[in-house]
C-alpha positions in Angstrom: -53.3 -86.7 -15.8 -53.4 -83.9 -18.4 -51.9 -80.2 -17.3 -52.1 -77.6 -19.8 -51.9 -74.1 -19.1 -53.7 -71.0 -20.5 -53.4 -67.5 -20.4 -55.1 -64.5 -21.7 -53.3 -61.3 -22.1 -51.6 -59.8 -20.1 -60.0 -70.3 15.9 -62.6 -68.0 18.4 -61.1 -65.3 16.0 -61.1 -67.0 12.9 -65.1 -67.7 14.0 -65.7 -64.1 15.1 -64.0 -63.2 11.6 -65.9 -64.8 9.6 -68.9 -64.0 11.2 -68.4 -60.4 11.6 -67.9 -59.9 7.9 -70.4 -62.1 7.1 -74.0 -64.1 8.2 -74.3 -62.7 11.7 -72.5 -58.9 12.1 -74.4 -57.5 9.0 -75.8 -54.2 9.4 -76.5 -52.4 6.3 -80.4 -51.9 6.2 -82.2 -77.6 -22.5 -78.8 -78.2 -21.1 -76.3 -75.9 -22.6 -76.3 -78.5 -25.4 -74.6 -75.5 -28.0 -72.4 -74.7 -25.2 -70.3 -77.9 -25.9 -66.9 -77.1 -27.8 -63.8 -79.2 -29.3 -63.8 -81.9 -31.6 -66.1 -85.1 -31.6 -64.4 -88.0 -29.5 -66.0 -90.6 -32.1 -68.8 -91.2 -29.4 -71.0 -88.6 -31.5 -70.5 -86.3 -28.3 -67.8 -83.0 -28.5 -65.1 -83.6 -25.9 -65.2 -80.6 -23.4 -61.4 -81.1 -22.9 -60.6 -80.2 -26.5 -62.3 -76.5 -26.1 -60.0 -73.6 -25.4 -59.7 -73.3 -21.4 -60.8 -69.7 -21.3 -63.9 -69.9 -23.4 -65.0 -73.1 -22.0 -65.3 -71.3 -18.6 -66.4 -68.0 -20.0 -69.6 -69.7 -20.7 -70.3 -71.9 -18.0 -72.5 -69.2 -16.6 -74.5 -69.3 -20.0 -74.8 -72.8 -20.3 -76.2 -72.5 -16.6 -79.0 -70.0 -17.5 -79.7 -72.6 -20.2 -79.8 -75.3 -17.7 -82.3 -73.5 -15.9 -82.8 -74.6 -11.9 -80.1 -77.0 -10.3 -80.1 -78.3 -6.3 -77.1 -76.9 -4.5 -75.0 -77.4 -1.2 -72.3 -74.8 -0.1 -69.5 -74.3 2.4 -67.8 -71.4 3.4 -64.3 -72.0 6.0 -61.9 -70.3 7.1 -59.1 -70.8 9.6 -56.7 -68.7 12.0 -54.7 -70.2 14.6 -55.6 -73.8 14.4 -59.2 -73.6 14.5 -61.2 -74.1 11.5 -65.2 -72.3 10.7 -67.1 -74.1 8.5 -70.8 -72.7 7.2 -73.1 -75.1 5.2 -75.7 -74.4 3.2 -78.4 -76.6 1.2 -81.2 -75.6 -1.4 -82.0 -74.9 -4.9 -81.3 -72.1 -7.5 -82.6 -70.7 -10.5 -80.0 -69.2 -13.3 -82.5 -67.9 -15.3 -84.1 -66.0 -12.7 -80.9 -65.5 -10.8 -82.9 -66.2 -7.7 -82.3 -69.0 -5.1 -83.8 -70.1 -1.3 -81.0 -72.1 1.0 -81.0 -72.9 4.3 -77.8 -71.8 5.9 -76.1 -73.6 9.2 -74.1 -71.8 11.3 -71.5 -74.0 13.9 -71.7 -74.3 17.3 -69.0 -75.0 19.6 -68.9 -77.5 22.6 -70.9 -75.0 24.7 -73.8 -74.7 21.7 -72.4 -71.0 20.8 -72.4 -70.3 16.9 -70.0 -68.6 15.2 -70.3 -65.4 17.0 -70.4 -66.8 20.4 -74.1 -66.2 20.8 -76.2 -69.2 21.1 -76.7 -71.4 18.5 -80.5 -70.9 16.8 -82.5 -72.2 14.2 -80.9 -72.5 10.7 -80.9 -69.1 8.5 -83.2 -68.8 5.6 -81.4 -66.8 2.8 -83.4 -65.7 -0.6 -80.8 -65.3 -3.2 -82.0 -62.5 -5.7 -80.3 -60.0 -8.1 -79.0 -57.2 -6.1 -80.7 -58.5 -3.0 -80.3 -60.7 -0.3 -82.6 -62.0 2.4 -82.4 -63.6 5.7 -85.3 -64.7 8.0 -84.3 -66.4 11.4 -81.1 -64.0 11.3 -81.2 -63.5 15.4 -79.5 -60.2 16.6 -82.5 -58.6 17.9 -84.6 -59.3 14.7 -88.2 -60.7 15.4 -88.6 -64.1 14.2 -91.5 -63.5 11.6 -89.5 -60.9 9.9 -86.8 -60.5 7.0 -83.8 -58.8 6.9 -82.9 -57.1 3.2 -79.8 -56.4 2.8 -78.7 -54.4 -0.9 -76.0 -56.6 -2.1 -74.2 -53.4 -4.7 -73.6 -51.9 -1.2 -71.4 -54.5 -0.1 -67.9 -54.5 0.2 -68.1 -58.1 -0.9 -70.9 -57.8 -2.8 -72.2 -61.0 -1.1 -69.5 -63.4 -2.1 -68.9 -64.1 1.5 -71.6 -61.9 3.8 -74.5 -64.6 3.5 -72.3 -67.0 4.7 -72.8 -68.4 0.9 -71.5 -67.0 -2.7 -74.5 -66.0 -4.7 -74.4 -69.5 -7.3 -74.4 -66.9 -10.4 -72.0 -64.9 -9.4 -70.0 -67.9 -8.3 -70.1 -68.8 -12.4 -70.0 -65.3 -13.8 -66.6 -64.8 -12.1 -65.4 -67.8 -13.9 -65.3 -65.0 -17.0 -62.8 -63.4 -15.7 -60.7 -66.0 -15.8 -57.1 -65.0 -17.1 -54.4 -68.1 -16.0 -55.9 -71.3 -16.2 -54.6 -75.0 -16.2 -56.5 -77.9 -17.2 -55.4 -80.1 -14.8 -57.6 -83.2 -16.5 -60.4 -85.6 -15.9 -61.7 -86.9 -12.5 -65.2 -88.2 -10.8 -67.4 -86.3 -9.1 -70.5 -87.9 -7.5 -70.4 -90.4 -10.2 -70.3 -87.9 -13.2 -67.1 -87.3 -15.3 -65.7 -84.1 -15.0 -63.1 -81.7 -16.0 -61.1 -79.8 -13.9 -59.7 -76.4 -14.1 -57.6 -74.0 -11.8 -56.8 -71.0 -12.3 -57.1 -67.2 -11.3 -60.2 -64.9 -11.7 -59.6 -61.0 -11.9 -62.6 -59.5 -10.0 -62.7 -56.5 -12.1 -62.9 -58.5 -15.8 -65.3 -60.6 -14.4 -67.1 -57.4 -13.5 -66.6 -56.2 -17.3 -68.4 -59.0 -18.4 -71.1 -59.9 -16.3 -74.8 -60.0 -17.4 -76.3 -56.7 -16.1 -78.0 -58.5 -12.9 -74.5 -59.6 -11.3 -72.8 -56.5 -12.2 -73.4 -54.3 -9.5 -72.7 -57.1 -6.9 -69.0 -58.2 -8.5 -68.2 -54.3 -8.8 -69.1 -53.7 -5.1 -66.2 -57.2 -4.6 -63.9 -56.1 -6.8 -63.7 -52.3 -4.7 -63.8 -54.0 -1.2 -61.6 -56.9 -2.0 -57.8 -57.0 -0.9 -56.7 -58.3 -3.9 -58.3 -58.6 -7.4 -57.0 -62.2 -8.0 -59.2 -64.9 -6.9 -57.7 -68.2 -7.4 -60.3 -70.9 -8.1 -60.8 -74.6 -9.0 -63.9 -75.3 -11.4 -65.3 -78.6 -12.7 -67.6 -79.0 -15.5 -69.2 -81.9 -16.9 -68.8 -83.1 -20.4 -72.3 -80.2 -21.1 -69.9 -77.4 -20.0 -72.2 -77.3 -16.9 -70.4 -76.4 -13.5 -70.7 -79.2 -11.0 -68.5 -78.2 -8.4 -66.1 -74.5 -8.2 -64.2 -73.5 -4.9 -63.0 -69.9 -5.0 -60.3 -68.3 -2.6 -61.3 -64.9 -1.6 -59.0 -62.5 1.1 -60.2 -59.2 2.5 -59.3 -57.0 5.5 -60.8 -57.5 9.1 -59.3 -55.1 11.7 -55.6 -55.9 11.4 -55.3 -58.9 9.7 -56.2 -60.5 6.4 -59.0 -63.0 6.6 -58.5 -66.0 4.4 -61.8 -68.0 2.8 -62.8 -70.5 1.0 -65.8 -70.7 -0.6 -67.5 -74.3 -2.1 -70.5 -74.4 -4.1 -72.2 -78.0 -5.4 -74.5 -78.2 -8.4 -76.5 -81.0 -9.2 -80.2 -82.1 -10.3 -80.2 -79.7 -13.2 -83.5 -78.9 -14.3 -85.4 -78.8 -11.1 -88.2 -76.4 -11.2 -87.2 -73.6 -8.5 -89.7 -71.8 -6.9 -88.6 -68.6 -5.0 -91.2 -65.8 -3.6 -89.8 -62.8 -1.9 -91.2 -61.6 1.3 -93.9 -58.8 1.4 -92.2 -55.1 2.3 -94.6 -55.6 5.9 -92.7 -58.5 6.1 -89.4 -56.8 5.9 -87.8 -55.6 9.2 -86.6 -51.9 9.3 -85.4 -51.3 12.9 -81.9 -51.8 14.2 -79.9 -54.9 14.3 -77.6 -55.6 16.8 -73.7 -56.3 16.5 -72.8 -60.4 16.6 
């Protein structure tokens, strides 16, 4: 193993947490082929491992957009007093739109209750779009034929953790505001070699250098957040693409801190995405119940 490090200037609760500040207690109405860096390994293809840490993940959002659509799975946990929350979600996203669909699963307990001991419902439907999300089969009083659109610059988290999933662009563009990072070396990852890297992301750098369409979302985070830090593991493949990042985000609930971490999965690069947004008849505009 290879560690090298960079840097660049300078329970029921734990449930109800995470579902309060996120999926359920919402109320507010080509492949990246000139990405590669380093020197040739004698293979006729540029090792990824001799690029410079910080630029390698400064543009693993780029090579994304260049990759074009990808299949996804995501987690979201988070754990207080011995019990652990765990959210999954599955579905496809397109970089160069910056527009995705998942299907989002909320757990259930022995007694069938989800996450904010209601009970447990069809999976969630989430459109992932720049500035927006949206959320059909959301429960809390909404009709089941109608949408929920929620304006993700209004956010506190700026939908890093509301949706119950981080946005997969913004989950890469905060990778540029990486500032203390270790290459910690090679490994496998569903059968594809990969290279790690951990490090810490500052919220408001990542912010700084965002494209335009995840700005307003990662300014939104890095106002609500506790901290501006958020530690992160990131593996690419040996086309700079991100396969797999898991970030570690904090913010304030009540009293406490609320620790989570969030997982994102890329794989099937290439895959024609297809995302329509719902008519505005189709949006629902009355109130929404507390989880």
């Amino acid at each position: 193993m290879v560690v090298q490090q960079y840097r660049d200037g300078g329970g029921a609760r734990a449930a109800r947490a995470l579902a309060v500040a996120g999926v359920i207690a919402v109320t507010a109405g080509c492949f990246g082929g000139d990405a590669r860096s380093g020197a040739s390994d004698g293979s006729g293809q540029r090792s990824l491992a001799a690029g410079r840490p910080l630029d390698v993940l400064g543009r693993a959002a780029d090579v994304l957009v260049e990759a074009g659509g990808a299949e996804t799975r995501t987690s979201m946990e988070t754990a207080a007093g011995g019990t652990r929350v765990t959210i999954r979600g599955q579905g496809a996203y397109d970089f160069r739109r910056q527009m995705g669909r998942l299907k989002v699963v909320l757990p259930t307990d022995a007694a069938g209750k989800d996450a904010a001991g209601a009970d447990g419902h069809r999976p969630i439907t989430e459109l992932l779009a720049p500035g927006a999300l949206y959320m059909k089969n959301r429960g809390a009083g909404v009709p089941d034929d109608k949408w929920v659109r929620i304006d993700t610059t209004t956010l506190k988290d700026g939908n890093l953790v509301t949706g119950g999933v981080t946005d997969p662009m913004a989950a890469a563009e905060l990778l540029r505001g990486a500032d203390d990072v270790t290459y910690v070396g090679e490994s496998e990852l569903a059968g594809v070699m990969v290279h790690h890297y951990r490090g810490v992301a500052d919220l408001n750098r990542a912010t700084r250098a965002a494209s335009p369409q995840s700005r307003g979302a990662l300014g939104a985070a890095a106002e609500g957040f506790s901290e501006d830090a958020v530690p992160f593991d990131a593996y690419l493949d040996e086309d700079g693409r991100l396969r797999k990042v898991r970030h570690r985000f904090s913010f304030p609930s009540e009293d406490r801190e609320v620790a989570v971490v969030s997982t994102l999965l890329l794989y099937g690069f290439g895959l024609p995405v297809r995302v329509t947004l719902p008519d505005e008849d189709a949006i629902y505009t009355g109130e929404i119940r507390q989880g």
